[in-house]
KESE-266209 format. One line per field, with one value per residue (C-alpha): residue number from 0; residue in one letter; x, y, z. Coordinates in pm, whole numbers, padded with zeros to 5 digits, always signed. Example, Ala and Ser with C-alpha at 12.3 -4.5 7.8 and 13.67 -1.06 7.14 Angstrom:
// residues 2
i	(0 1)
aa	(A S)
east	(+01230 +01367)
north	(-00450 -00106)
up	(+00780 +00714)
***
This chain:
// residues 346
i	(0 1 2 3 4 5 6 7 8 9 10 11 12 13 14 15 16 17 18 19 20 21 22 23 24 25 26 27 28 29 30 31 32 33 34 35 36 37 38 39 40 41 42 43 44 45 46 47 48 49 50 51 52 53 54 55 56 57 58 59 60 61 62 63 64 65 66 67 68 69 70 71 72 73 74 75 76 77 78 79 80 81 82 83 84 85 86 87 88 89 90 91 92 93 94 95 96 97 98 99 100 101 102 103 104 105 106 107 108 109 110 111 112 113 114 115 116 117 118 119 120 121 122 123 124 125 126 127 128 129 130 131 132 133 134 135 136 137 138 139 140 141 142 143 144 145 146 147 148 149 150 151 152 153 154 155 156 157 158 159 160 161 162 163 164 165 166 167 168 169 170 171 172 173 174 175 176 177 178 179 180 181 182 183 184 185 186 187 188 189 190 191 192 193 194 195 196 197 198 199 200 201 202 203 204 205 206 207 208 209 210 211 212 213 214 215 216 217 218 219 220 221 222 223 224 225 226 227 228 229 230 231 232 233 234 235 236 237 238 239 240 241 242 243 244 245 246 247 248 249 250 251 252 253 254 255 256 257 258 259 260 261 262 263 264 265 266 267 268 269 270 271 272 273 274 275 276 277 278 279 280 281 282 283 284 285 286 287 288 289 290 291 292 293 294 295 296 297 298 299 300 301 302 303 304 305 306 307 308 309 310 311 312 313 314 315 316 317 318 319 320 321 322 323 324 325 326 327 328 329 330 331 332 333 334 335 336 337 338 339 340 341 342 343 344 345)
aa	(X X X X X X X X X X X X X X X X X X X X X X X X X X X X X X X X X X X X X X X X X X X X X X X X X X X X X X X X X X X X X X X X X X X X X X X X X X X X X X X X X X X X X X X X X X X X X X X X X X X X X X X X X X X X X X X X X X X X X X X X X X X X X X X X X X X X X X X X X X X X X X X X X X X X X X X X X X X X X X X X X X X X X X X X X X X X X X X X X X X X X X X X X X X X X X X X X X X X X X X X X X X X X X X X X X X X X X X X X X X X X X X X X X X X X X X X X X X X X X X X X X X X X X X X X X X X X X X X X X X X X X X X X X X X X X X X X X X X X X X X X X X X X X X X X X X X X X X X X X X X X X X X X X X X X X X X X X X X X X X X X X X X X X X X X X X X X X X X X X X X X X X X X X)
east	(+03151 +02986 +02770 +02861 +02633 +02236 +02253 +01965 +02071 +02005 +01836 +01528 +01659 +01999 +02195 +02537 +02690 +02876 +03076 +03317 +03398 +03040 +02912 +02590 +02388 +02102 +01757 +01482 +01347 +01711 +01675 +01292 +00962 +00889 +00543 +00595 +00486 +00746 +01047 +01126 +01363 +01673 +01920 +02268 +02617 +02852 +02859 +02946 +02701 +02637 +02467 +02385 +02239 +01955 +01750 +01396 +01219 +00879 +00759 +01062 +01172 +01460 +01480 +01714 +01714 +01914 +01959 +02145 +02138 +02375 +02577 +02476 +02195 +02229 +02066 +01833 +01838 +01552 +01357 +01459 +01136 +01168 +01120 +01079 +01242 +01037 +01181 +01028 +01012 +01306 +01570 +01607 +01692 +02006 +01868 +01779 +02177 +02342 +02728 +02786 +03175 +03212 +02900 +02763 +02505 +02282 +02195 +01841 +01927 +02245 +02065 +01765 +02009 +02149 +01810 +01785 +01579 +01633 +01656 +01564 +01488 +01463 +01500 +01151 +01102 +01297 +01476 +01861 +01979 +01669 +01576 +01462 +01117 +00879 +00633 +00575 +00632 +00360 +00214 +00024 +00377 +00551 +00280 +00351 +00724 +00651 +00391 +00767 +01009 +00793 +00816 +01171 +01213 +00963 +01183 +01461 +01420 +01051 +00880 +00527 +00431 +00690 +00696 +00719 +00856 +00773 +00887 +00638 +00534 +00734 +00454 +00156 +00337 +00299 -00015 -00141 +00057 -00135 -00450 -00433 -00176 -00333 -00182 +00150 +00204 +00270 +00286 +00328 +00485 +00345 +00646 +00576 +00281 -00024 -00393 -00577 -00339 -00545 -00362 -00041 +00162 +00426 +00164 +00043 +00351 +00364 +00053 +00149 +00345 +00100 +00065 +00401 +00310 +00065 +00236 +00618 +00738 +01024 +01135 +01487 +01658 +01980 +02186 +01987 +01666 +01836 +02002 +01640 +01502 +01763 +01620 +01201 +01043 +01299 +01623 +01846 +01635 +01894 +02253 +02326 +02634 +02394 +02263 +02535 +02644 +02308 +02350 +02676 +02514 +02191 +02372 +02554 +02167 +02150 +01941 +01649 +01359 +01035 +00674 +00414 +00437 +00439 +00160 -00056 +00000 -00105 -00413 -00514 -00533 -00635 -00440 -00453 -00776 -00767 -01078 -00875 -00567 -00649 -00273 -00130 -00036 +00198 +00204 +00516 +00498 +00802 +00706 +00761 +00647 +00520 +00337 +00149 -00050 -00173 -00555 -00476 -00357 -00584 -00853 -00648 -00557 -00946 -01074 -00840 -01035 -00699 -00731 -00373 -00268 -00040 +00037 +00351 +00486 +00833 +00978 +01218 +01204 +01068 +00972 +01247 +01282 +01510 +01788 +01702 +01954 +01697 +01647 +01748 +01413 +01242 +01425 +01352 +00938 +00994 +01173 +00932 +00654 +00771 +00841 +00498 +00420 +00133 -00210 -00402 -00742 -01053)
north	(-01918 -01995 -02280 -02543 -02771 -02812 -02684 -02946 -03213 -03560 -03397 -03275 -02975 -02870 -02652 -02500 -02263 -01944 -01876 -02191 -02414 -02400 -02749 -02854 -02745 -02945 -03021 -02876 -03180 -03132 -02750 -02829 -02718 -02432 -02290 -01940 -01729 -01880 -01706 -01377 -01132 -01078 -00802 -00948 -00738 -00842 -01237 -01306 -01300 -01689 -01702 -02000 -02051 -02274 -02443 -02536 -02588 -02523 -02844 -02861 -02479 -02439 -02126 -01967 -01865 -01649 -01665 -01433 -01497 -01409 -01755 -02088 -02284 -02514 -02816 -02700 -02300 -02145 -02047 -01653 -01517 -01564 -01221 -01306 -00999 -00968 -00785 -00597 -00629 -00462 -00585 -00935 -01037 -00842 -00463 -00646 -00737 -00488 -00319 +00012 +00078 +00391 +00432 +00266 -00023 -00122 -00434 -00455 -00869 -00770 -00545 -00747 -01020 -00844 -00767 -01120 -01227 -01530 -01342 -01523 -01415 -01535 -01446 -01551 -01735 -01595 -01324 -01337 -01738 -01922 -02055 -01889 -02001 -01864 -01679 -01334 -01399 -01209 -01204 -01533 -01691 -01522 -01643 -01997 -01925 -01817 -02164 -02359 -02117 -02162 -02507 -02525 -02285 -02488 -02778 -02555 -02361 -02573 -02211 -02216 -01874 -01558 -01233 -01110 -00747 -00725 -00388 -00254 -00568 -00776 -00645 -00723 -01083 -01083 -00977 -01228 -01477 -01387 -01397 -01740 -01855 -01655 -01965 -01928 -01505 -01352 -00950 -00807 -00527 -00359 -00080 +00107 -00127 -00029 -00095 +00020 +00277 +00571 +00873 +00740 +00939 +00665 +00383 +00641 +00669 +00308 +00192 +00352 +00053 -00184 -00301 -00453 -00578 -00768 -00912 -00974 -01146 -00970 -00598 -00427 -00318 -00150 +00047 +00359 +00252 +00080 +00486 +00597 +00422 +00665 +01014 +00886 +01056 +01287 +01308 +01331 +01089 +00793 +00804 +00752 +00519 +00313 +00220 +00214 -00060 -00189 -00223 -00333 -00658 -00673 -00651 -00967 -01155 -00945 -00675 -00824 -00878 -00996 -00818 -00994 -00756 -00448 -00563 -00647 -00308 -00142 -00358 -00611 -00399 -00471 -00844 -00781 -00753 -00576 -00775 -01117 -00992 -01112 -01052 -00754 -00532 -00198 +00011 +00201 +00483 +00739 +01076 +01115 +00789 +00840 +00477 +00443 +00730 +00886 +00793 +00496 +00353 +00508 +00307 -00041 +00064 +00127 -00215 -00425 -00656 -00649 -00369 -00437 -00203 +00095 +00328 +00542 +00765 +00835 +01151 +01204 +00926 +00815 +00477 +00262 +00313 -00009 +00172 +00570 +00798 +00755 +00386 +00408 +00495 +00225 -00029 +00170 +00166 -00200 -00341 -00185 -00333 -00695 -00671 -00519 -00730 -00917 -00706 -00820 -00969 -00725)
up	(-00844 -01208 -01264 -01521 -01725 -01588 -01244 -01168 -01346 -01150 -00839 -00756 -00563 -00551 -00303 -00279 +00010 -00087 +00206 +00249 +00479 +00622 +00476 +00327 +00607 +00780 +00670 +00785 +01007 +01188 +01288 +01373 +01301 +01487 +01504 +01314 +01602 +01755 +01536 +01668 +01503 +01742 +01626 +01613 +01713 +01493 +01333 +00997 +00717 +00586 +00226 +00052 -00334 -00373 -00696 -00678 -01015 -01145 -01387 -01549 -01512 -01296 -01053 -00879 -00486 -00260 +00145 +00333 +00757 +01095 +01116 +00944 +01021 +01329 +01464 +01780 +01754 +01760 +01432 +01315 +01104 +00743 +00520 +00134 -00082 -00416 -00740 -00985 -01350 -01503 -01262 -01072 -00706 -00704 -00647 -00234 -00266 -00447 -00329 -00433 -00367 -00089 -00086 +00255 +00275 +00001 +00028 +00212 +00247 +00506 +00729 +00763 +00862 +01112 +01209 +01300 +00984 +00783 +00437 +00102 -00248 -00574 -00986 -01106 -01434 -01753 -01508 -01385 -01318 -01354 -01629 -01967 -02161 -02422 -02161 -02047 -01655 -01569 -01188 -01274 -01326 -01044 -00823 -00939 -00845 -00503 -00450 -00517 -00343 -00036 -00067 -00062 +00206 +00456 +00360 +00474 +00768 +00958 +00883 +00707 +00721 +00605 +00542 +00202 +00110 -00268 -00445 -00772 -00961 -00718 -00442 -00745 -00708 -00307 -00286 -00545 -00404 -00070 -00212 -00311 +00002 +00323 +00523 +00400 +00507 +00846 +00727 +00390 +00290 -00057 -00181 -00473 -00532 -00795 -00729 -01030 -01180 -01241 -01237 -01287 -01532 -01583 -01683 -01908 -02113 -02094 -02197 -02522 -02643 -02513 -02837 -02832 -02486 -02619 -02898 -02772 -02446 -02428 -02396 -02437 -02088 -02102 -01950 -01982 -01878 -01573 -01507 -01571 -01236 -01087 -01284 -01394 -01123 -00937 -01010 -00699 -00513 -00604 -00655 -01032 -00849 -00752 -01053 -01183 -00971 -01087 -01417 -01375 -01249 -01435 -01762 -01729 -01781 -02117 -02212 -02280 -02000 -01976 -02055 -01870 -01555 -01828 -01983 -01631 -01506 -01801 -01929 -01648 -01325 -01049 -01036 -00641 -00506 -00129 +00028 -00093 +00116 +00479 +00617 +00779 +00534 +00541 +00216 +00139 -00111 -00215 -00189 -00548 -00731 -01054 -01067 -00751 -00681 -00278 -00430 -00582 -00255 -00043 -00193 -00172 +00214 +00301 +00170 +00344 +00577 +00881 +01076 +01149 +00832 +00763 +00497 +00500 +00267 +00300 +00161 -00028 -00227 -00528 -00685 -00601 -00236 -00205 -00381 -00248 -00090 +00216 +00229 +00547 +00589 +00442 +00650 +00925 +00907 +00716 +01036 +01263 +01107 +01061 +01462 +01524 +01857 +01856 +01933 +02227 +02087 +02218)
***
């Protein structure tokens, strides 16, 4: 389905169902405002996948959102828990709903669905569908996209509080988003995610054109660097299918993409400040990330005030561990964390 014309124009939000024949859906007050301790992941056996497109805007930006859930919302059922899939800053929302023909499940928003989650996402400001300005969409901005997307999805599903799985800069965005939103999170999970960057051999090499950083807000992506996610840090940790199948679908937004995140992680670290981050929080590194180094994290991990943290490093992997030959694994520890039960106060 293609949009056609101003995908906002005459209403203040604007909503259309992929799969057909489901309807408009209800409003939130219809479904009901649970409390969010209340919504409790329940796998599901079987039940078709419902997905719905959504439009929220930002002053007069318009931006783009994603659901994925078991079965369309009804009137009455109880609340699932909402999880809130952050990208990164060289691909949008489609590397959490990507299809890579005979090549099993990719797409973290389906099995987290039939996890029992409500799944959303989103393209942030001058990335995929939304809409396209003069700015950088640095953290600061993503963290003003997140303020609206939660807005709409409150409106949406009665849930204040969500989980929010951010991936490299899209887990900068979280965690800033946290810091300034602690009422809004449940548990966070950080993957790939950068404290202060020291040591880091691939913000290194970057911080070489941060010159350009500084002075453009926009950066050539193509093809190749999309193939380079696959082959950066250790080749053979990713299928080259898979991106592939990646930049088949990233292309179609052009091959240009913002700097702002580039030019954070390379000049304005820390943007996420641990003892500002009052949520749960799990940290998820691939064993062979070249951003976000053991020490690095380390010292984020041991200055966050919940004791209700973990830090996993899963092997085999690399920086993207959303699109690794073992992602398996981070849904695995991802799932078991968002279920965590709640601790007994002592």
């Amino acid at each position: 389905m293609t949009h056609s014309g101003n995908p906002l124009a005459g209403h203040p939000l604007a909503r259309r169902t992929v799969i057909t024949g489901i309807g408009a859906g209800v409003a939130a007050g219809a479904i009901g405002a649970m409390p969010a301790q209340a919504a409790t992941a329940v796998a599901t056996e079987g039940g078709e996948i419902w997905s719905s497109e959504y439009w929220t805007k930002k002053g007069d930006i318009p931006l783009w959102m994603f659901r994925k859930r078991i079965g369309a919302p009804k009137a009455g059922e109880p609340a699932r828990p909402v999880v809130f899939f952050v990208h990164g800053s060289s691909v949008t929302s489609r590397v959490f709903d990507l299809k890579v023909p005979g090549k099993g499940e990719y797409s973290v928003m389906n099995e987290f669905a039939r996890y029992g989650f409500d799944c959303w996402t989103m393209d942030h400001e001058n990335y995929g569908k939304s809409g396209r300005t003069a700015g950088n969409a640095d953290i600061a901005s993503g963290v003003e996209d997140l303020k609206v997307a939660a807005e709409l999805i409150t409106r949406e599903t009665g849930q204040r509080k969500f989980h929010f799985v951010g991936e490299s800069s899209g887990a900068l965005r979280a965690g800033a988003y946290a810091m300034v939103a602690p009422d809004r999170i449940d548990r966070l999970v950080f993957a790939a995610f950068t404290y202060k960057g020291e040591g880091s051999p691939t913000l290194a090499k970057r911080a070489e054109q941060l010159t350009y950083f500084r002075s453009h807000n926009m950066r050539k992506r193509d093809r190749e660097m999309i193939r380079s996610i696959a082959t950066r840090d250790k080749p053979g940790t990713s299928d080259p299918a898979a991106m592939e199948a990646l930049a088949d679908v990233e292309m179609v937004f052009g091959d240009q993409i913002p700097t702002g995140t580039y030019l954070d992680m390379t000049a304005n670290l820390p943007v996420v400040h641990p003892d500002k981050v009052l949520a749960p929080v799990l940290l998820v590194r691939g064993e062979y990330d070249g951003i976000a180094t053991i020490d690095d994290l380390e010292q984020f991990y041991n200055l966050l005030p919940n004791g209700d943290r973990q830090f996993i490093i899963l092997p085999g992997t690399a920086h993207s561990v959303a699109l690794a030959i073992n992602r398996q694994l981070f849904w695995h520890v991802t799932r078991a964390f968002l279920t965590m039960p709640t601790p007994i106060a002592t």
